[in-house]
LUMZABA-787949 format. One record per residue (C-alpha): residue in three letters; x, y, z. Coordinates in steps of 0.5 Angstrom, whole numbers, padded with zeros to 4 digits, always signed. Each point is the difference from the previous one (the first is absolute). Layout:
% residues N
ALAXYZ ...
This chain:
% residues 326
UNK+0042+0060-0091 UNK+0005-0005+0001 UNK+0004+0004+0004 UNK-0007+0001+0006 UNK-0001-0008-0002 UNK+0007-0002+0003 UNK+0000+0006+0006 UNK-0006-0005+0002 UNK+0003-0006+0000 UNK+0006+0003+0004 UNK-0006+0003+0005 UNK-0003-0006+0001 UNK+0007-0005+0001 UNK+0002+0005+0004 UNK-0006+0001+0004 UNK+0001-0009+0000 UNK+0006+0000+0003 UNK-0002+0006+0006 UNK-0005-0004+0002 UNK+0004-0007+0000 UNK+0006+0004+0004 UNK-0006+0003+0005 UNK-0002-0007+0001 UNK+0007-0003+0002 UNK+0001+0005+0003 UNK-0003-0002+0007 UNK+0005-0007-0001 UNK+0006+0000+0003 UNK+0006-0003-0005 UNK+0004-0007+0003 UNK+0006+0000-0004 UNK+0003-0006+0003 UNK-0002-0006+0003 UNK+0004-0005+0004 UNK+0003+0005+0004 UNK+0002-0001+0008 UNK-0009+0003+0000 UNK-0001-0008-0002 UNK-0005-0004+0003 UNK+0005-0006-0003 UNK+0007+0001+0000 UNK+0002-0003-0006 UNK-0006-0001-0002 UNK-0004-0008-0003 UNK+0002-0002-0006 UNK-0005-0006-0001 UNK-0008-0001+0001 UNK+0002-0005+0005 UNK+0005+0004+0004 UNK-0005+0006+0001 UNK-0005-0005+0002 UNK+0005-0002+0005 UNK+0002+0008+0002 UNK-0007+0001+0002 UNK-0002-0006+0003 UNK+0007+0002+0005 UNK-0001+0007+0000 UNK-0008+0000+0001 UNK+0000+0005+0005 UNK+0004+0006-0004 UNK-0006-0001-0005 UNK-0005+0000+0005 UNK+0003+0006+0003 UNK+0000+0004-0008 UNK-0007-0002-0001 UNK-0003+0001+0006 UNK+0002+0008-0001 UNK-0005+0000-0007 UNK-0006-0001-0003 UNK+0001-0008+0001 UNK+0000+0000+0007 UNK-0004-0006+0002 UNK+0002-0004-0006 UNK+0007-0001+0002 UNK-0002-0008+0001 UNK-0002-0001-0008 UNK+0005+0004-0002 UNK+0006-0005+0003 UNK-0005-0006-0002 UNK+0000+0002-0007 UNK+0007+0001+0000 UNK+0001-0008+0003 UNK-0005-0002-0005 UNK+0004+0004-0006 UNK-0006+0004-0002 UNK+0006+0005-0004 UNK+0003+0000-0007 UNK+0007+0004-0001 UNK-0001+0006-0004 UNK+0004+0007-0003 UNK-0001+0007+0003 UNK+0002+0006-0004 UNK+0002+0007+0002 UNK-0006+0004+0000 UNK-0004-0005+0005 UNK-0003+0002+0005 UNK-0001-0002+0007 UNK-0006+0002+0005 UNK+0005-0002+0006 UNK+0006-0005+0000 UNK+0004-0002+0006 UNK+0007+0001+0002 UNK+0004-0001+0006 UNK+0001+0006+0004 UNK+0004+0000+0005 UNK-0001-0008+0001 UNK-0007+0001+0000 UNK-0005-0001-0006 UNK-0003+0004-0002 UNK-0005+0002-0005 UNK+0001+0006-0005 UNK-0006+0004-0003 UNK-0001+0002-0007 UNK+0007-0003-0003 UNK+0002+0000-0009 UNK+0006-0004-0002 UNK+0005+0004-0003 UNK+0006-0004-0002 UNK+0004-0001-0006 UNK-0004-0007-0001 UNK-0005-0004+0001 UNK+0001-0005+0006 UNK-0003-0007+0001 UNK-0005-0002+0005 UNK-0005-0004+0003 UNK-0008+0002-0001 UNK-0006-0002+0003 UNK-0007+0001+0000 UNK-0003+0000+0007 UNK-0009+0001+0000 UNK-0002+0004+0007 UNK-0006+0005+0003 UNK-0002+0000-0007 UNK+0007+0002-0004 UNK+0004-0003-0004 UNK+0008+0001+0002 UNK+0005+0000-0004 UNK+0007-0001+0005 UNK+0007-0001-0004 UNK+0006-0001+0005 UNK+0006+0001-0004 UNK+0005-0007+0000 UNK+0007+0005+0001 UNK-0002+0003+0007 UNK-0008-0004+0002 UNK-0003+0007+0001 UNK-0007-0001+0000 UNK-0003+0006-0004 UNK-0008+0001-0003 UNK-0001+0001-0007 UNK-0007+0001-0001 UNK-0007-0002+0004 UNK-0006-0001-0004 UNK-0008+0001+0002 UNK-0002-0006-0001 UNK-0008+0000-0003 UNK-0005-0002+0006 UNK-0002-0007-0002 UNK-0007+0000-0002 UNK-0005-0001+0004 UNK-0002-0007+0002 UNK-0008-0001-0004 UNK-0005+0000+0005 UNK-0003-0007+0000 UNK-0007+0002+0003 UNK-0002-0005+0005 UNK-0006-0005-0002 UNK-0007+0002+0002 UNK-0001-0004+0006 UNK-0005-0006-0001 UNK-0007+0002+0002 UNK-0002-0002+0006 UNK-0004-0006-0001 UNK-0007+0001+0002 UNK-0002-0003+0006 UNK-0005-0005-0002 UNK-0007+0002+0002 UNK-0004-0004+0005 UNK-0005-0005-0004 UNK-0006+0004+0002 UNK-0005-0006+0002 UNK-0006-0001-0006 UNK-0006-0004+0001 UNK+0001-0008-0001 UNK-0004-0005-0002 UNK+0000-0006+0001 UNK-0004-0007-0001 UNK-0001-0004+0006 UNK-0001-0008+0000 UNK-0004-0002+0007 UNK-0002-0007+0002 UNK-0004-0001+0006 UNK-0006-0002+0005 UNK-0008+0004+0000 UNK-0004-0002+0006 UNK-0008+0003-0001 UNK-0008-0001+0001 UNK-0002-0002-0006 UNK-0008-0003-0002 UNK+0001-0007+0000 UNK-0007-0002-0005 UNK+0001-0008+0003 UNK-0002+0003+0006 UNK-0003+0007-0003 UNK+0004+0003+0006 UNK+0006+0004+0000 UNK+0006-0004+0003 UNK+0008+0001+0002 UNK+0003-0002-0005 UNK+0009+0001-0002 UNK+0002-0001-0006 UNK+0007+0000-0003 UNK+0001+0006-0006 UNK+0007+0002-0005 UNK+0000+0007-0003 UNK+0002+0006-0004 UNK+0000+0008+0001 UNK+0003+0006-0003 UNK+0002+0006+0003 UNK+0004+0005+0001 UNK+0005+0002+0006 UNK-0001+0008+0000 UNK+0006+0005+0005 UNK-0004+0005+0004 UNK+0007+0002+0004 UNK+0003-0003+0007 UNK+0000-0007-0003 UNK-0008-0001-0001 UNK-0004-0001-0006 UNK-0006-0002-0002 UNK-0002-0006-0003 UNK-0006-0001-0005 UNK-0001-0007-0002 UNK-0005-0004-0005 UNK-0001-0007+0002 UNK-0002-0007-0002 UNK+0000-0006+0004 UNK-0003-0008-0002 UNK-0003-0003+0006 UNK+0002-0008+0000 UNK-0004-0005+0005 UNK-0008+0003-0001 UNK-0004-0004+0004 UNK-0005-0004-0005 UNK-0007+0004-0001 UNK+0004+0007+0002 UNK-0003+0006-0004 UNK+0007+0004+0002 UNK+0003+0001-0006 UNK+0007-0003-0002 UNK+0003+0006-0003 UNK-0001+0008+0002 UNK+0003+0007+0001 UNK+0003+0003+0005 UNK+0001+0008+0000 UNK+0006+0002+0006 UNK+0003+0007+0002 UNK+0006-0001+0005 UNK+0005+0004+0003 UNK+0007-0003+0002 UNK+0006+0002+0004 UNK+0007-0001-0002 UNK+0003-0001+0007 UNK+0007-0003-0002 UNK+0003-0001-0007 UNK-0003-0007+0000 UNK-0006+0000+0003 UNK-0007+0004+0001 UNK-0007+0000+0003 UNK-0007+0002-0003 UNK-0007+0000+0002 UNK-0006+0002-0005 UNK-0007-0002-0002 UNK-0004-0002-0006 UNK-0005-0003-0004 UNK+0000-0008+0000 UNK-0004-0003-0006 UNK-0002+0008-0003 UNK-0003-0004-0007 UNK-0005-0005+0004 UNK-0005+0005+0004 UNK-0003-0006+0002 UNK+0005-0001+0005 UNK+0005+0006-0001 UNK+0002+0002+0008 UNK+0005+0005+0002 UNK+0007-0002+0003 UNK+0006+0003+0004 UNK+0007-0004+0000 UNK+0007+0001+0003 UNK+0006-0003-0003 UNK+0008+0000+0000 UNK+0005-0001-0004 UNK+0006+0002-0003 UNK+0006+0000-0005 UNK+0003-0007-0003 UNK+0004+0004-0006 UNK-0002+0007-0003 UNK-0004-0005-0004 UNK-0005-0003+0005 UNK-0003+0001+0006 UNK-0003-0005+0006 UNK-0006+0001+0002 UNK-0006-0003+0006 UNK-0007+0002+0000 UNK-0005+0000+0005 UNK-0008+0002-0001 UNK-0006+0000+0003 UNK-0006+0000-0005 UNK-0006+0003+0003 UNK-0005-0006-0001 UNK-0004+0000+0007 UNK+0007+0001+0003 UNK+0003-0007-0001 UNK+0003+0001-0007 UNK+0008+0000+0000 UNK+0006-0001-0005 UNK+0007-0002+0001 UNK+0004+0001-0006 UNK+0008+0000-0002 UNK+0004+0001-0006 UNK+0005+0003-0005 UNK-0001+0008-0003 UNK+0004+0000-0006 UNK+0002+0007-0001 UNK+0001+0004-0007 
């Protein structure tokens, strides 16, 4: 039992050390640096004096790394090295390489797949440069400024920047709805002169006779459309300056149906008919009027009457004053 345990064990150090010869068997062994293959000769001893070689010697790294997967990055690669974005570092024997550099024939050139295969391990500068992605690992060697590749690394992809959603545009404000037009109401306060034939008991005969009059009516402007509306109204005047000995009496109703026309924003016109003093039948006599008039503010109206009251043909009214409109 202990001898197939230990036979397994060589098995499988044997079979290790295969794969690891198979994998180093692709590189080509470096066993010398600083030979007449040297990008430097004489190599740097100093941060600063590599800093220094680069600078003057910018045009021999470009033309290594131009051969290379950092092409197109050669101008980060110097800029780095200016700003001293390296550290020094050992390299032992066993250290691969996916390309290094060497002088051939006074050309640089870079050299695929290369392991270090010296007797000790050499010292060298490092630097970590980010391109397309990758993270890449360059080590130039102080004895000879051959600049060689170490690793490349697959940076993760960043993460996707969170989607902000973009805030729902504010609703349209309605367009404000045209104010339809409602019946008004309205009070009117009127003061005004009356000319009629009325029965004169001191000389038991009807006379001409002018009296002066104040008044209220109530009604109601109502749209009908285009700018016409129907105006009903209920009135009441007191007559002023009776002749002594008039049976007329001093106070009385009226009843009027007119329509008006707003011909500009501040004026209109109307005509209509009615009933002058509707609650004394004794001397109730049908009328017809005209009037104009217009708007002073929202609130009030403007307005002049004239009448023409049916009593024997001779009864008029004129008439003027103010609508207050609610």
């Amino acid at each position: 039992m202990f001898t197939l345990k230990k036979t397994v064990a060589q098995l499988i150090v044997a079979s290790s050390l295969l794969a690891s010869a198979d994998a180093f068997a692709k590189y080509t062994e470096v066993r010398r640096l600083g030979t007449n293959e040297a990008i430097c000769l004489g190599g740097v001893k100093s941060a600063s004096e590599f800093q220094a070689w680069t600078a003057a010697n910018a045009s021999a790294v470009t033309t290594i790394l131009s051969t290379t997967n950092l092409k197109g990055h050669e101008d980060k690669i110097l800029a780095a090295i200016a700003k001293g974005e390296f550290v020094e570092k050992q390299y032992n024997p066993g250290t691969t390489f996916k390309w290094m550099a060497a002088n051939k024939k006074g050309v640089p050139t870079a050299q695929r797949d290369r392991i270090w295969a010296g007797k000790e391990a050499f010292a060298g500068y490092e630097m970590f440069v980010t391109a397309d992605g990758s993270k890449y690992q360059i080590v130039v060697p102080k004895v000879c400024c051959n600049f060689s590749l170490a690793s490349v690394e697959a940076l993760p992809a960043p993460a996707p920047k969170p989607v902000v959603a973009a805030p729902a545009p504010a609703p349209a404000a309605a367009a404000p709805k045209a104010k339809k037009a409602g019946i008004v109401p309205f009070i009117g306060l009127m003061v005004g002169t009356e000319s009629l034939k009325r029965y004169e008991a001191l000389w038991d005969m009807d006379m001409q006779d002018s009296s002066g009059f104040v008044g209220v009516k109530v009604g109601a402007k109502i749209p009908v459309g285009n700018g016409w509306r129907l105006v009903p109204a209920l009135g009441i005047i007191n007559r002023t300056g009776l002749n002594e000995g008039s049976v007329y009496p001093e106070t009385t109703a009226n009843i009027d149906f007119g329509v008006e026309k707003q011909i500009t924003k501040y004026f209109f016109a109307g005509a209509g008919v009615g009933a002058w003093n509707v609650d004394e039948s004794d001397f109730r006599e049908a009328s017809a009027f005209v009037n104009v008039g217009g708007a002073i503010t929202k609130r009030f109206d403007w307005f002049v009457e004239g009448r023409h009251i049916n009593a024997d043909d001779s009864g008029t009214a004129y008439s003027g004053g103010l609508r207050i409109n609610f």
